[in-house]
N, C-alpha and C positions, 0 to 999 in steps of 0.2 A: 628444537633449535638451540645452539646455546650462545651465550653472549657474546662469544667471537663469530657468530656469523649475523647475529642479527643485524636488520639496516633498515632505513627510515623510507617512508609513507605518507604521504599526504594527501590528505581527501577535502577535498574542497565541495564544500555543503555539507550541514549540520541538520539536516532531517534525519527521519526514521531510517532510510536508507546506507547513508554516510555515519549515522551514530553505530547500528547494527553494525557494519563493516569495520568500524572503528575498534569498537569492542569485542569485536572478534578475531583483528589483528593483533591486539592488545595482549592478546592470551594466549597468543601464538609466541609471543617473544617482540615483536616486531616494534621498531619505535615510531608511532603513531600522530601526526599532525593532523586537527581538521580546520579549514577555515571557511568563517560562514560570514556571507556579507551582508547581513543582518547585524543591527548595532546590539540583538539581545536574542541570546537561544531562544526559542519556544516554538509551539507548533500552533496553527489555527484552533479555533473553536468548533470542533467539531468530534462527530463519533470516526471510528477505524473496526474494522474487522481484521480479527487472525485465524485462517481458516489452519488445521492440523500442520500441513507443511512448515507454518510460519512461527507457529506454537512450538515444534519441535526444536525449530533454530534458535529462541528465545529459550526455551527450558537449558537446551545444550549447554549455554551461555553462562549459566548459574541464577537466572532468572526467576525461578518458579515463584518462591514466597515474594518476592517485589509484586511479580504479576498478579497471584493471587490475591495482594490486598486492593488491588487496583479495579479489577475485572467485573463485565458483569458475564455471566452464564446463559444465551438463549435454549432455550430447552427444545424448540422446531424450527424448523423454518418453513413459512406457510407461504402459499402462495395463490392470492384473490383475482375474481373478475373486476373492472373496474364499475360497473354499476351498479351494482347490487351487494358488492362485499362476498360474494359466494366463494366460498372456499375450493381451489381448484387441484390441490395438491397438501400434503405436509408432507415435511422430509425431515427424521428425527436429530437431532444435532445432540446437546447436551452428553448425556453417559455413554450415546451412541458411537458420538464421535471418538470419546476416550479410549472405551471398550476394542473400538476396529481399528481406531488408530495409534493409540497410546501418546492419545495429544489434543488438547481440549480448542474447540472453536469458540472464542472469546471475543467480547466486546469490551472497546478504552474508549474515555475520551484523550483523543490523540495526546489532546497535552501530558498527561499522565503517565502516557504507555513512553513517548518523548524525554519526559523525567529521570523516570526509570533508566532507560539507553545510557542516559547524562551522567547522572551518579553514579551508574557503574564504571565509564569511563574513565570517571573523575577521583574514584576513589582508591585511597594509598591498598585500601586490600583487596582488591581486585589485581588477579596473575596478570605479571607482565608488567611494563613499564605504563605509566600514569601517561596516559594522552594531553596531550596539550592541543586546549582550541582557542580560537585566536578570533574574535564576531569583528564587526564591521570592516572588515576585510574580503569585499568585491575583489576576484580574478579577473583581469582586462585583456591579458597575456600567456603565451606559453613560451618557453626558452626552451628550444629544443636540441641548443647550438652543441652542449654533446647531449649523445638519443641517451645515455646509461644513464644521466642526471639530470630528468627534467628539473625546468622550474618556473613554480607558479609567481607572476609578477600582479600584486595588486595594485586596485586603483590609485592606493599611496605611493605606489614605486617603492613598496618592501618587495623581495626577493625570498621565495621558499622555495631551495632544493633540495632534492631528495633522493633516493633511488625508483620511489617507482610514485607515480601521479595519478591518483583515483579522481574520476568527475561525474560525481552523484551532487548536482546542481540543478535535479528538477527539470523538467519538459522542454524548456525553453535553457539548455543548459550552454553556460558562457563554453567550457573546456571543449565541449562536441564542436562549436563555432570555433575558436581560437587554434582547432585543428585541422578546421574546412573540410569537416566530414559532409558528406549527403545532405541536404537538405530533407528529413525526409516526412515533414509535417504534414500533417493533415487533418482539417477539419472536420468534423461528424454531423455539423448543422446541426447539431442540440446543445441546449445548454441544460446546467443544474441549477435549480436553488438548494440551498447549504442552510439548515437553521437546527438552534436546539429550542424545543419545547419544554417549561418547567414542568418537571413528573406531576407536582402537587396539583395542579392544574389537570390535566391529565385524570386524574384520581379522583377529582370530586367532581368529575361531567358525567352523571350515568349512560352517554352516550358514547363517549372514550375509554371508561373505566376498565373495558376489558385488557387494556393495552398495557395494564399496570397486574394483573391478576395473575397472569403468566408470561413471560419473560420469551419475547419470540421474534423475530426475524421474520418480516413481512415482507412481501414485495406483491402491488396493485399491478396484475397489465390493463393496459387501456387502448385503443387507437393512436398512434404517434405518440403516445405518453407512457409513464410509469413512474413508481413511487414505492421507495423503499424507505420501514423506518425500523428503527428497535432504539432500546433502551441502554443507558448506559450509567455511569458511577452507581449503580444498585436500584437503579427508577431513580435518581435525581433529576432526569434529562429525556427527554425523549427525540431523537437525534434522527432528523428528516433528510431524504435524499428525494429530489422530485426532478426527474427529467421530462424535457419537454421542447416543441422547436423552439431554437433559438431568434431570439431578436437581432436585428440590425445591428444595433448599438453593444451589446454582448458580445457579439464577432469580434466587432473592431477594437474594444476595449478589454477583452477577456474577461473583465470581473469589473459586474456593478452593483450598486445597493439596491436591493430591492424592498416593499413594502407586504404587508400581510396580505392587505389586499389584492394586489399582484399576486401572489403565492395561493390564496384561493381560487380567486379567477379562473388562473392555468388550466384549473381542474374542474370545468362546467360539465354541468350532469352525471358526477361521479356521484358516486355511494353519499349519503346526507354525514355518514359519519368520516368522511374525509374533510369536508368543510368543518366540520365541529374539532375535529382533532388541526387542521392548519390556522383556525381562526385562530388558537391560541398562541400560536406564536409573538416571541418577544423578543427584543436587544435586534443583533445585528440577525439583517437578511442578505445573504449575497449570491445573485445569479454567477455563473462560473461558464464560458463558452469550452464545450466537448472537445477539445486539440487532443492528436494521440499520434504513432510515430509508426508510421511504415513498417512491415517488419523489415530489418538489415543488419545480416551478420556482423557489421565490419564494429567493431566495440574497441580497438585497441589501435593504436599508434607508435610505435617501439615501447618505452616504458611508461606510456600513458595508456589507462585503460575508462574504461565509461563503465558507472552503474545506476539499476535502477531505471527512473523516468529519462535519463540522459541517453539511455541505448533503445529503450522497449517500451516506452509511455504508451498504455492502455487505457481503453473505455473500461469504466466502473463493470460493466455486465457481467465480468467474471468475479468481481469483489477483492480480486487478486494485484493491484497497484503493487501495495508495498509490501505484501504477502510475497514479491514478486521477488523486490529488492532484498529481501533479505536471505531468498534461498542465494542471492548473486554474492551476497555477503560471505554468506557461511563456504560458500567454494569459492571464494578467492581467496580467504584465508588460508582453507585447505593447502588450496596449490599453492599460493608464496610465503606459508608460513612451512612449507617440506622440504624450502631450497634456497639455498645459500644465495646473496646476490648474482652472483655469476650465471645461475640458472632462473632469473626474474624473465627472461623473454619468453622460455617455455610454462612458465606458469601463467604468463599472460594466455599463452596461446592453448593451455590447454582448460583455461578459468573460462573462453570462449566454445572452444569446442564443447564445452562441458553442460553450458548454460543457454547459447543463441536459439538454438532448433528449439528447447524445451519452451524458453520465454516468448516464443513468436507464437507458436501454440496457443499459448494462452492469450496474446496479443490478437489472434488471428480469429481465437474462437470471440474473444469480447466483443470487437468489431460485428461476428456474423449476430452474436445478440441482439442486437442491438436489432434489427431488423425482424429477431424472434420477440422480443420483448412487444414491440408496437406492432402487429400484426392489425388490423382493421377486423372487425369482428365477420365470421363468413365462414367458408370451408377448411383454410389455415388454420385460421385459429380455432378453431375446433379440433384440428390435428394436431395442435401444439396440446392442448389443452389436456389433451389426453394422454399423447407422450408423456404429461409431466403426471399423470397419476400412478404412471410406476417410472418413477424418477429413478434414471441415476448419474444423469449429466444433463447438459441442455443443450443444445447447438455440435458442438464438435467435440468437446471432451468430457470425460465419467468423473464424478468426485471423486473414485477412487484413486485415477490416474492423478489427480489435481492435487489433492491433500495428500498423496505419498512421496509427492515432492522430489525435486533432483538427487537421484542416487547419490549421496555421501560418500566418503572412502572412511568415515571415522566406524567404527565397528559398534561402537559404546552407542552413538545418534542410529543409526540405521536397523540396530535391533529394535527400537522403540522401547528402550527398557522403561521410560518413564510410567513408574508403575502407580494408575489411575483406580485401577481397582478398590470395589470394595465401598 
């Protein structure tokens, strides 16, 4: 694109999602606005998964050595009974994943991988015009009075017009409301707790120690429960996901403090080394209520478009949230960075065709997990148990389909030249 056709962008929300989009317009030519209504960037305390798809769209990006210093590497990913710890599966991840996909399946703490997105955005040598993000800047409004220029009205009563209006603002997203799209929320009756475990801890309990020796990607089934954890900044952390029915009070409130005690509790009569590995939890615990979004193609509004959790909010079961957001990133770029403003409606319209059917997919299988994950112990799960001994998907789609991720039209990404080899 060249400087006479380039035209401005606005993304409202400053996560994983909206930063990836960001800097991927960025380098399209495209002159890039984010605004985040947060008085200070950053991402929660926690770990994040980049399954191949996701990894590819960050290397694309000019990412690798950022990432690289960042990363931790799971070498399998295993998958236990809940009472006894019996290994019911591995599924090789590490050089495996590099080798067949030419794109590595990586562990961040969010914050980190967040960072990264940021300073590249932000910085004078990254291609393309320098993004400008603008934090405590809540959207309350959309001006849609002409459709070619929307504009975003914060809660300050500033004014940001632009030519085309991205709203990657998370599950509960203002722009999807401010355009009285579908309502099309729904609850899962489970909730998460969300904690990181100190590694050092971890490491000196001969009863956890294994958790630290090789580098893996667990996940416990149990009756109505499960628990996923792996490790992250190199074994600084060991970064817990424990789903479980939800409480009352978690419904209504979406996210509470919860205690360690609580957090073992959850988990009566499991394996003795799940209570040894949650009892060390420290700092902040937070229950999180399971909301996730119907699948619904409709993602766009004349030059407003929706990304991420604002179009396709998923259940964790596929691992695939923000894995999700970013293949939506890297094709919308594609398409409004190959067309003059004049052609921004067809690229909305073909950044949906391109992406809705795929992201429902995966929205569609997460949900049915969910249901596979907590099987009751019996005949099912017995048949789940063993499906997954020659794993190559779970519920509705194969890892292959999953980490090859939305066809690309760039020739350079889609050959997987990123060469892991060796």
């Amino acid at each position: 694109m060249t400087a006479s056709q380039s035209y401005s962008v606005t993304i409202v929300g400053g996560g994983l999602g909206g930063l990836t989009a960001a800097l991927a317009l960025r380098q399209r030519g495209l002159r890039v606005t984010v605004l985040e209504q947060a008085e200070q960037l950053g991402e929660v305390g926690a770990g994040i998964q980049t399954a191949p798809n996701a990894s590819r769209v960050l290397m694309a990006l000019g990412l690798r050595s950022q990432l690289e210093a960042i990363h931790t590497e799971p070498l399998d990913q295993v998958r236990r009974r809940w009472e006894d710890g019996s290994v019911i599966a591995v599924t090789p991840l590490g050089d495996f994943c590099k080798r067949t996909h030419n794109a590595p399946y990586w562990h961040y703490h969010r914050a980190d991988l967040h960072k990264v997105l940021l300073d590249a955005c932000l910085s004078p040598d990254t291609p393309g015009p320098m993004v400008e993000v603008h934090t405590g800047s809540k959207v309350v409004s959309i001006d849609q009075g002409d459709p070619a220029r929307p504009v975003a009205v914060t809660a300050a009563g500033k004014r940001h017009e632009s030519d085309v209006l991205v709203g990657a603002d998370g599950i509960r997203s203002g722009v999807r409301d401010a355009l009285g799209m579908p309502d099309t929320l729904l609850f899962s009756g489970e909730m998460a707790y969300r904690v990181l475990i100190p590694g050092d801890k971890i490491a000196a309990d001969p009863a956890t120690r294994w958790l630290v020796d090789r580098f893996q990607s667990t996940i416990w089934y149990g009756p109505d429960r499960h628990l996923v954890h792996y490790m992250i900044r190199g074994g600084q952390y060991l970064n817990v996901v424990a789903i479980v029915p939800c409480s009352p009070e978690v419904e209504e409130r979406w996210t509470v403090s919860a205690t360690v005690d609580e957090l073992v509790e959850a988990f009566p009569g499991w394996d003795d080394r799940v209570a040894a590995m949650l009892s060390k939890a420290e700092g902040e615990i937070s229950a999180w209520a399971m909301y996730h979004r119907r699948r619904d193609p409709v993602w766009v509004d004349g030059h407003v478009a929706l990304l991420g959790d604002a179009c396709h909010a998923m259940l964790p079961y596929q691992a695939q949230g923000a894995s999700q957001a970013m293949e939506d990133a890297a094709v919308l770029a594609e398409e409004l960075g190959s067309v003059p403003v004049t052609g921004v409606a067809g690229a909305l319209a073909r950044y949906v065709a391109r992406r809705a059917k795929h992201a429902g997919m995966v929205q569609d299988a997460a949900w049915r997990n969910m249901r596979f994950y907590h099987l009751p112990d019996g005949p099912e799960q017995r048949e789940r148990d063993a499906k997954l001994k020659n794993f190559g998907g779970e519920s509705d789609v194969s890892y292959e389909w999953l980490w090859s991720g939305t066809p690309l039209n760039d020739p350079d990404q889609e050959s997987f030249a990123y060469q892991f080899h060796g």
